[in-house]
C-alpha positions, -999 to +999 in steps of 0.1 A: -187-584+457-210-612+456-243-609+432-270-602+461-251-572+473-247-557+438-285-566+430-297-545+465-277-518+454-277-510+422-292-483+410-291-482+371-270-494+342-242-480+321-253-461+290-223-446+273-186-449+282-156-428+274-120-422+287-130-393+307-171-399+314-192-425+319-229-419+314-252-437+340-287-444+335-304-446+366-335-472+372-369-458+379-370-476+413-337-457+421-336-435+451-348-394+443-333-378+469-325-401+500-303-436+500-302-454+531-279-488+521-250-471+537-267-478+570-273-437+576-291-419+553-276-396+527-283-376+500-282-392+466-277-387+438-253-357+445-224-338+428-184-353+442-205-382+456-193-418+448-210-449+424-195-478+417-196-502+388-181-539+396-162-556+374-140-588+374-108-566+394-132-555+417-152-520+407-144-490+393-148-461+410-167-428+394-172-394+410-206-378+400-197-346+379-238-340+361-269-350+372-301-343+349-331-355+332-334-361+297-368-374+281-366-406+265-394-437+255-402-455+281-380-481+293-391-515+289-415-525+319-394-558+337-415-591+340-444-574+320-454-578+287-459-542+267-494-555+251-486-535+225-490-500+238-473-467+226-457-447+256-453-413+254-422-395+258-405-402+294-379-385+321-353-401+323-332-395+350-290-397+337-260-388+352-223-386+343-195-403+360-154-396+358-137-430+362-106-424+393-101-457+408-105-491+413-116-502+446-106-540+452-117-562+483-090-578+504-092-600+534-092-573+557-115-548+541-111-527+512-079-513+488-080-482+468-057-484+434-050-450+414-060-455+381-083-472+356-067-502+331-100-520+323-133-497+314-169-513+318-190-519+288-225-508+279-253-523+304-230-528+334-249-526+363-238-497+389-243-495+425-244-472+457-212-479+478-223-489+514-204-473+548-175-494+545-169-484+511-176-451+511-145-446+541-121-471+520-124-446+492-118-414+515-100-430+546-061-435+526-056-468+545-021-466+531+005-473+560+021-437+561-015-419+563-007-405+594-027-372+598-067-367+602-072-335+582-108-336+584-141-351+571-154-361+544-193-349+543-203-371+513-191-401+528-208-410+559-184-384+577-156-408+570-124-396+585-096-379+561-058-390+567-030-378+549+012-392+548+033-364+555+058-374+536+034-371+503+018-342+516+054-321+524+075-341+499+066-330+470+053-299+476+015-288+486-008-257+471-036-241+496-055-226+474-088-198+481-104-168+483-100-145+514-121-156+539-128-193+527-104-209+559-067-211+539-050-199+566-065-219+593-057-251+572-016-243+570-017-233+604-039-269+613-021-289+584+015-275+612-003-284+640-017-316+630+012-327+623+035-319+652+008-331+675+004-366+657+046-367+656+044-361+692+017-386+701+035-414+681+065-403+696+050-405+729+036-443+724+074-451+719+088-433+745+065-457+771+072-486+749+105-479+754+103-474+791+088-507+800+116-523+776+136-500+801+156-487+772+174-450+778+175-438+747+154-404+744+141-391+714+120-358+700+103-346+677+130-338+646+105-315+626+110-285+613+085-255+596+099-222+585+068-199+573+076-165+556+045-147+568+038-114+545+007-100+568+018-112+606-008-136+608+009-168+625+028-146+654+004-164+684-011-195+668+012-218+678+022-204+714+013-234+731+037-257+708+073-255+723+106-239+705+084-218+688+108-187+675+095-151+659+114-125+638+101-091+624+114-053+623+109-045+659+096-011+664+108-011+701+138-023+716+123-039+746+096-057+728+101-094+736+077-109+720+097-113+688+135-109+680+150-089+654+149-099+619+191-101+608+194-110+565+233-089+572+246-078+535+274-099+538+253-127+533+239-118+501+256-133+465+264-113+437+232-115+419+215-095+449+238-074+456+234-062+414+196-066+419+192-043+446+215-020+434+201-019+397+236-028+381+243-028+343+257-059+331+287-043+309+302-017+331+287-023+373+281-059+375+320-068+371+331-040+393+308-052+422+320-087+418+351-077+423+347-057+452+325-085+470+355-109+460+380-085+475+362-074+506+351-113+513+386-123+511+400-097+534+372-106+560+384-142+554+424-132+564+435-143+599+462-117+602+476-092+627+470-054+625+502-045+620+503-066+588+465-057+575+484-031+557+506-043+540+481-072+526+457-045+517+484-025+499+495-058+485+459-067+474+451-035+458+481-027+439+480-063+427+449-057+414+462-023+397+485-039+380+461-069+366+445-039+354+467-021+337+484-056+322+448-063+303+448-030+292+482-035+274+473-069+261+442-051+249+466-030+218+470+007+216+431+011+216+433+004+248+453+030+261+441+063+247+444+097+260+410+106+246+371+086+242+354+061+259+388+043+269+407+071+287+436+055+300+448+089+313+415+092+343+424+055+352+463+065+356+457+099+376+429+081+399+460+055+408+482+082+410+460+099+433+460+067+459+500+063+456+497+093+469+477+090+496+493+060+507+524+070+513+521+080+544+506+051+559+545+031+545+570+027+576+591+001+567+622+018+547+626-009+518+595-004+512+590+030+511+618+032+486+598+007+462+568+030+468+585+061+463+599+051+426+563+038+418+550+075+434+577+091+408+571+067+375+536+071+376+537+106+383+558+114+362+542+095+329+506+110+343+520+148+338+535+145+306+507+134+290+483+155+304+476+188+287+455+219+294+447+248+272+423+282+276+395+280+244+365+310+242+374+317+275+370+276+290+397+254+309+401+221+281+421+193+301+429+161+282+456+135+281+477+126+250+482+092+238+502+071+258+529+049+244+532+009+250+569+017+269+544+042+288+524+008+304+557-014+305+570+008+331+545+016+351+539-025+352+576-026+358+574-002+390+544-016+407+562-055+400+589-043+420+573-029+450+547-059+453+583-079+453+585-059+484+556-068+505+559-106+488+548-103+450+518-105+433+487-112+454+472-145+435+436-146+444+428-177+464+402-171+489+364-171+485+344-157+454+320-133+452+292-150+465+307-172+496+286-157+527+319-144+546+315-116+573+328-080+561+317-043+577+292-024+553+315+008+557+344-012+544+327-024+517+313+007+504+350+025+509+368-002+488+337+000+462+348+036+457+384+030+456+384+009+430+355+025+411+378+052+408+403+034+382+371+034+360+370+052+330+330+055+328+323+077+353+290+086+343+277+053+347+297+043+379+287+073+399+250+066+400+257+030+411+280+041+439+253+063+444+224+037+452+250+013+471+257+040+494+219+048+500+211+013+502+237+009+529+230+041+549+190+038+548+183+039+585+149+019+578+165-012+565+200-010+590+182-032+615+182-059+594+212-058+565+237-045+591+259-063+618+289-045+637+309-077+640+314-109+626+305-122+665+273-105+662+258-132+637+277-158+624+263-177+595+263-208+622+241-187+645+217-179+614+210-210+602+205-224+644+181-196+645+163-200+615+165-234+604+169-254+639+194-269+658+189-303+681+185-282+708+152-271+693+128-302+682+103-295+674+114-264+657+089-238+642+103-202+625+075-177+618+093-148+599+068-115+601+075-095+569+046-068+577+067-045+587+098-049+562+106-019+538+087-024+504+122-019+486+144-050+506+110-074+508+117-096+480+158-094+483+154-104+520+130-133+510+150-145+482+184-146+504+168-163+530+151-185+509+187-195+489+203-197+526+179-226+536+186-243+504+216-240+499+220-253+536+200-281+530+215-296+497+252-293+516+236-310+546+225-337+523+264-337+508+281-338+538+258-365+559+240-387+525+208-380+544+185-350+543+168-330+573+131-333+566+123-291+566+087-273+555+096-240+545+051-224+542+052-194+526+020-176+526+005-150+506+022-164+476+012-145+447+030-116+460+065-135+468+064-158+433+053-138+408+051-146+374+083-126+356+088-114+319+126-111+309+126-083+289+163-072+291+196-078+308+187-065+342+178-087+373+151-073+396+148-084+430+114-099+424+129-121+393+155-137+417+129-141+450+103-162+423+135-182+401+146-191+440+111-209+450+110-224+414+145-238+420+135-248+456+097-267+436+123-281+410+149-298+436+139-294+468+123-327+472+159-342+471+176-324+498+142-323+520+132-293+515+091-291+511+070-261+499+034-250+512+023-226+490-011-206+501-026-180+477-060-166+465-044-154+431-030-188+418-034-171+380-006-148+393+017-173+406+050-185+391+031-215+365+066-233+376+059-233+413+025-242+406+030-273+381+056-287+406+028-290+433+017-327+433-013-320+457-039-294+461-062-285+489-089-259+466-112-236+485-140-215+474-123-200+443-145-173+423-130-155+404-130-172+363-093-167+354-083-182+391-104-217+383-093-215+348-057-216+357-061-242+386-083-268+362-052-269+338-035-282+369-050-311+370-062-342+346-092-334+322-111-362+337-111-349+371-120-310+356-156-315+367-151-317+405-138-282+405-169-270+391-180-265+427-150-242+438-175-212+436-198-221+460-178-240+487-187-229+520-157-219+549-140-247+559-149-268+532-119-277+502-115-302+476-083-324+482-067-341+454-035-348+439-004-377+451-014-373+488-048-381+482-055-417+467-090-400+449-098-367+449-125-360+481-144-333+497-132-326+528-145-308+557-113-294+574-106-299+615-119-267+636-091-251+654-099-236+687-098-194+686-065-191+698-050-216+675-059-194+645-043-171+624-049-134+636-068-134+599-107-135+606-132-109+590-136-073+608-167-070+632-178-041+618-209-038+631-204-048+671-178-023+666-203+002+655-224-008+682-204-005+711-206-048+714-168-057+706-152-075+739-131-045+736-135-011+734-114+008+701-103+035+715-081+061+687-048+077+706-030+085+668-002+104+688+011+068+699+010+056+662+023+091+648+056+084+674+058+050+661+057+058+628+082+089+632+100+070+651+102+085+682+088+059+700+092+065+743+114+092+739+081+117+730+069+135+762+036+144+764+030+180+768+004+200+786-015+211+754-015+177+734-047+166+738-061+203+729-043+194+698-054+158+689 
C-alpha cells in the first residue's frame, strides 16, 4: 500500500495492543456513521466490520468486536499551536479490534493469510479497507472455493465461496434456533453444491466435445441425510436419483420406499442394547447364538444334509460345554446352587430326546441312541425327589468327574459319526450374514436352555422374542429371504451405486417407533462406515460421501457411563463420534444441524473444523459454542442473539476469516417443509387451502386399518 492511500483512509491510530485486542483510537475527522472510500457508502464504524493496520508484510486484519466513547483531554490540535489553553475533558471515540489475518497485495489483487506472526506497535496508523479489499477478505480466492454460499452485508455485498472439500472434509456444524433458516442452509449448502458440480461438469463435457473426446462423465457425489422430522422429503425433487425411505403407512404409497435396517444386519453390541443384556450371564449367550445362526446362514449345503450339520453344530457345542465345565473342578458340577449342573444335563437330555426322531441313517442312530441311554441314565440317578410339609422337593445329587467323562465320551463318538467335532470357522458374531428372525429366536431358546440361571435368561428371551414379534417395527427389522435384501442391494440403495450420480438418500425417521430410533440410526450409521473404510482398503482411494444428519441433539447425545450396560442411545452417539474422529480418512463427511449444541456429543462437536452460527439465544447454547472457538475471535459471537433469518456467522478451516454472511434464498419449493404455522390466515379463512378435520381417516391410520375401514351409514352422526 503506497503512503497516499493509507493517508486518505485512515481513520485513527493504535492505542493499546494485546494478543487477542487491539484498541483503536479513532481521529476526530473520522467518519460518525457513513464511509464512502469503498466507492458505496456503508456504515462505519460497525460491529464484525473490517479495519486494517499496514505494516511492512502488508496489514493486519482486525474485526471490530466494541465500539464506545470514553472521555479523555483533548488531543493535540495538528498544525496549531495550543497557546496555552486548558481543555476540558473530551469524547473520545475508541474501539476494539481482534487481530485474524494478514492481507498481503500480489500482482493480481489481494491474498488472505490465516494468522498473525508480527503485531503493530503503539501509533500505527489504521485505515478503512476499500471495495477491493473488503471482497479479498470475504471472497476465499483460494483455487478450490468453489461454492457461492451467500453474501457478505458488511462488505460491499461481496460474494461468499466456500471449497467443498474443507467445508465436507472435515466435518461442518449448522448451528441455530428454530426458525433462524438452519434447514434451508443444509438443504442450499446440498444443492449448491450438486448444481456447481454439475455446471463445472457441464463446461467439460463441451470442452470435451469440441476436443471430440467420448469419454462421459457425472456427477460422482453423494449425500445421505438422516431426517428425524420429514423435512427434506420434496426439496430436492427436481435434482435427479433422488431416493426416499420411511415406515410407509400404506402399501401403495409411492412416493417413498420402505425403510429395511433387517436384524441380521445388526452386531452384537445392538443386538445386547436393544435387548437390555447383562454382561455376565446374556451377553455371551447372545454372541453365541448370532455366531451360530450367522454361520448356518453362511453354509451352502443341501437339505438333506442341514441336519446332520445342525445336529453336528449343536451337540459340538454341548460338548464344549460340558468340557469347560469339567476343566472348571468339582465346583463346577454340582447338583445343588448357582452351578446346577443337573438343569443343564436334563435340558440336553430333553433335546436328545427330541431329536431322535428326526435320525434316519442306522449308524447313526446307534451312536445317538447310546448318547440317549448315557445321559439318561447319569441324569436319573442323580436326581432325587422327596414329599416335605406336604411339598414336592426335586434336586440332583453331586455328580462325579467319571459322571462328565462319559457323557463327553458318548457325545465324541456320535459327532465321529456325522464327521467329528464341529471347529467353528465361519463368520463371528457381528459379520452382517442373512438368517430368518424365527430361526434365530428358536436356536436362542435352545441353547438358553443348557443355562443354569434361569431367572435371568428367561426375561431376556423374553424381550428378544417381543422385539422380534412387535408388528410396529417388522416392516423394517424383518426380511423373509436372504434375496429380499442383500447387504449389496443395501448399501446400492443407501449409499449409491454408478448407476446413480448424483446420488442423494433422505432417510424419514418421523414415523419410526421411539424404541428402534436410535438402534436403526446407529446400524445404519456403522453400515456406511464401515463400507467406506473397506472401500478405501480394497481400492487405496475413498468415495467422497456427506452423510447430514439433522436434528442432532436428539441422535448424539451426550452420555454418562454409569454401569456395565449399553443403551441404544450410547452406541447411536459413540458411532457419529467415531465417524467425527476417522471419517475424514475414508471420505466420510459429517453435517451436523442442531439448536441445542450444549446437548450435543462435546466430541462430535470439537471435531467440527467449521461453523455456520445462526441466531443462538439461549446463554448455555452460546456458552458452549464460544468454547468452540479461539478466545480472540469470542467477540464476534456476541451477536448470535440478535441475528436476523437468513443471516449466520461463518468461520472455522473453510472460511479464511470469520464473516457475516447473508445466506442464498431458495425458491419455495426448494425448502425444507419446516416454515412457521400461519396461524392466523388459518384462523381467518386466508390459507391457499382450506383445513378441513376428517379424524376418522387419521384414527384408521393410526389403528391401522388403513382402506380396509368401510364407511357406514351412521359415521358422520358419530364424528
Amino acid at each position: 500500500m503506497n503512503s497516499h492511500e493509507i493517508y486518505n483512509s485512515s481513520i485513527g491510530t493504535v492505542e493499546s495492543v494485546s494478543p487477542d485486542a487491539i484498541k483503536v483510537l479513532l481521529d476526530i475527522e473520522a467518519p460518525q456513521s457513513t464511509s464512502i472510500n469503498t466507492g458505496i457508502p456503508q456504515a462505519f464504524p460497525r460491529i464484525n466490520g473490517f479495519l486494517l493496520i499496514p505494516n511492512e508484510g502488508g496489514a493486519i486484519i482486525g474485526l471490530i468486536t466494541w465500539i464506545g466513547i470514553e472521555y479523555s483531554p483533548y488531543p493535540k490540535r495538528k498544525g496549531y499551536k495550543d497557546f496555552d489553553l486548558v481543555d476540558l475533558p473530551f469524547p473520545l471515540r475508541k474501539l476494539s479490534l481482534s487481530p485474524i489475518g494478514v492481507l498481503k497485495e500480489k500482482v493480481d489483487g489481494y491474498e488472505v493469510e490465516r494468522g498473525i506472526y508480527s503485531y503493530p506497535s503503539v501509533g500505527d496508523v489504521v485505515i478503512v479497507p476499500n471495495q477491493e479489499q473488503l471482497k479479498a477478505i470475504v471472497e476465499n480466492k483460494e483455487a478450490g472455493a468453489k461454492i457461492r454460499i451467500g453474501v457478505s452485508p458488511l462488505a460491499a455485498n461481496a460474494p461468499i465461496f466456500v471449497n467443498p472439500d474443507k467445508l465436507f472434509g472435515r466435518h461442518l456444524a449448522v448451528l441455530g434456533n428454530t426458525g433462524s433458516g438452519k434447514s434451508c442452509t443444509v438443504a442450499g449448502l446440498i444443492r449448491w453444491s450438486i448444481e456447481g458440480a454439475t455446471e463445472e461438469l457441464e463446461t467439460e463435457k463441451k470442452k470435451a466435445r469440441e476436443e471430440k473426446s467420448r469419454e462421459e462423465k457425472k456427477v460422482n457425489a453423494r449425500f445421505i441425510i438422516l431426517d428425524p422430522n420429514g423435512e427434506y422429503s420434496e426439496a430436492f425433487s427436481d435434482l435427479a436419483n433422488v431416493r426416499r425411505y420411511a415406515v410407509k403407512l400404506k402399501e401403495d404409497d409411492q412416493s417413498v420406499e420402505q425403510l429395511k435396517v433387517p436384524a441380521w444386519m445388526w452386531n452384537s453390541w445392538e443386538w445386547a442394547s436393544i435387548s437390555q443384556a447383562s454382561e455376565k450371564t446374556q451377553r455371551p449367550l447372545l454372541r453365541r447364538a448370532l455366531r451360530e445362526i450367522r454361520n448356518k446362514g453362511n453354509q451352502n449345503v443341501d437339505p438333506l444334509a442341514e441336519t446332520k450339520v445342525e445336529l453336528r453344530r449343536y451337540y459340538t457345542s454341548c460338548w464344549t460345554e460340558i468340557k469347560n465345565d469339567l476343566d472348571k473342578g468339582i465346583t463346577a458340577f454340582k447338583g445343588k446352587g448357582k452351578n446346577n449342573f443337573g438343569k443343564k444335563l436334563k435340558s440336553i437330555v430333553t433335546d436328545v430326546e427330541n431329536d431322535s426322531d428326526e435320525i434316519k441313517d442306522e449308524s447313526i442312530k446307534k451312536a445317538f441312541d447310546n448318547v440317549k441311554e448315557v445321559l439318561s441314565r447319569i441324569e436319573k440317578n442323580k436326581f432325587k425327589i422327596y414329599q416335605e410339609e406336604g411339598e414336592t422337593v426335586e434336586y440332583y445329587d453331586n455328580f462325579e468327574k467319571q459322571n462328565l467323562e462319559d457323557i463327553l465320551q458318548s457325545l465324541n463318538g456320535f459327532l465321529e459319526s456325522l464327521g467329528g467335532l464341529l471347529i467353528y470357522q465361519g463368520p463371528d458374531e457381528d459379520t452382517p450374514i442373512f438368517f430368518d428372525n424365527d430361526d434365530f429366536l428358536g436356536h436362542l431358546r435352545r441353547i438358553a436352555r443348557q443355562q443354569t440361571s434361569q431367572q435371568y435368561i428367561d426375561s431376556f428371551i423374553m424381550r428378544v422374542e417381543s422385539l422380534l414379534t412387535d408388528k410396529r417395527i417388522a416392516s423394517v427389522i424383518h426380511t423373509e429371504s436372504a434375496e429380499e435384501k442383500t447387504l449389496l442391494q443395501w448399501l446400492n440403495d443407501y449409499i449409491g451405486s454408478d448407476e446413480r450420480q448424483p446420488s442423494i438418500t433422505i432417510v424419514d425417521l418421523s414415523l419410526l417407533p421411539s424404541e428402534i430410533l436410535y438402534l436403526i440410526v446407529s446400524v445404519m450409521a456403522r453400515l456406511i462406515f464401515e463400507a467406506h473404510h473397506r472401500y478405501k482398503k480394497l481400492n487405496s482411494d475413498v468415495l467422497p460421501t456427506v452423510m447430514v444428519v439433522d436434528e442432532a441433539h436428539d441422535l448424539i447425545k451426550q452420555y454418562k457411563i454409569a454401569d456395565d450396560s449399553i443403551s441404544s442411545q450410547q452406541l447411536c452417539t459413540q458411532i457419529f463420534e467415531k465417524i467425527a474422529k476417522e471419517g475424514r480418512k475414508f471420505g466420510l463427511g459429517l453435517v451436523i444441524a442442531s439448536q441445542r449444541p450444549s446437548e450435543l456429543s462435546q466430541t462430535v462437536l470439537s471435531q467440527c473444523n467449521t461453523f455456520l452460527l445462526h441466531r443462538i439465544v439461549s446463554d448455555r447454547d452460546q456458552e458452549m459454542v464460544k468454547r468452540l472457538v479461539p478466545d480472540s475471535l469470542s467477540g464476534i459471537l456476541n451477536e448470535l442473539p440478535v441475528l436476523p433469518s437468513r443471516k449466520a456467522i461463518l468461520l472455522g478451516w473453510a472460511a479464511p476469516v470469520p464473516v457475516m454472511v447473508e445466506i442464498n434464498e431458495l425458491k419455495t419449493e426448494q425448502r425444507p417443509k419446516s416454515k412457521d404455522p400461519d396461524f392466523w390466515d388459518v384462523w381467518t379463512g386466508k390459507a391457499e387451502r382450506e383445513r378441513k378435520v376428517d379424524w376418522r381417516e387419521i384414527v384408521d391410520d393410526w389403528q391401522g386399518q388403513g382402506e380396509t375401514h368401510e364407511k357406514k351409514p351412521n359415521d358422520d352422526a358419530n364424528n
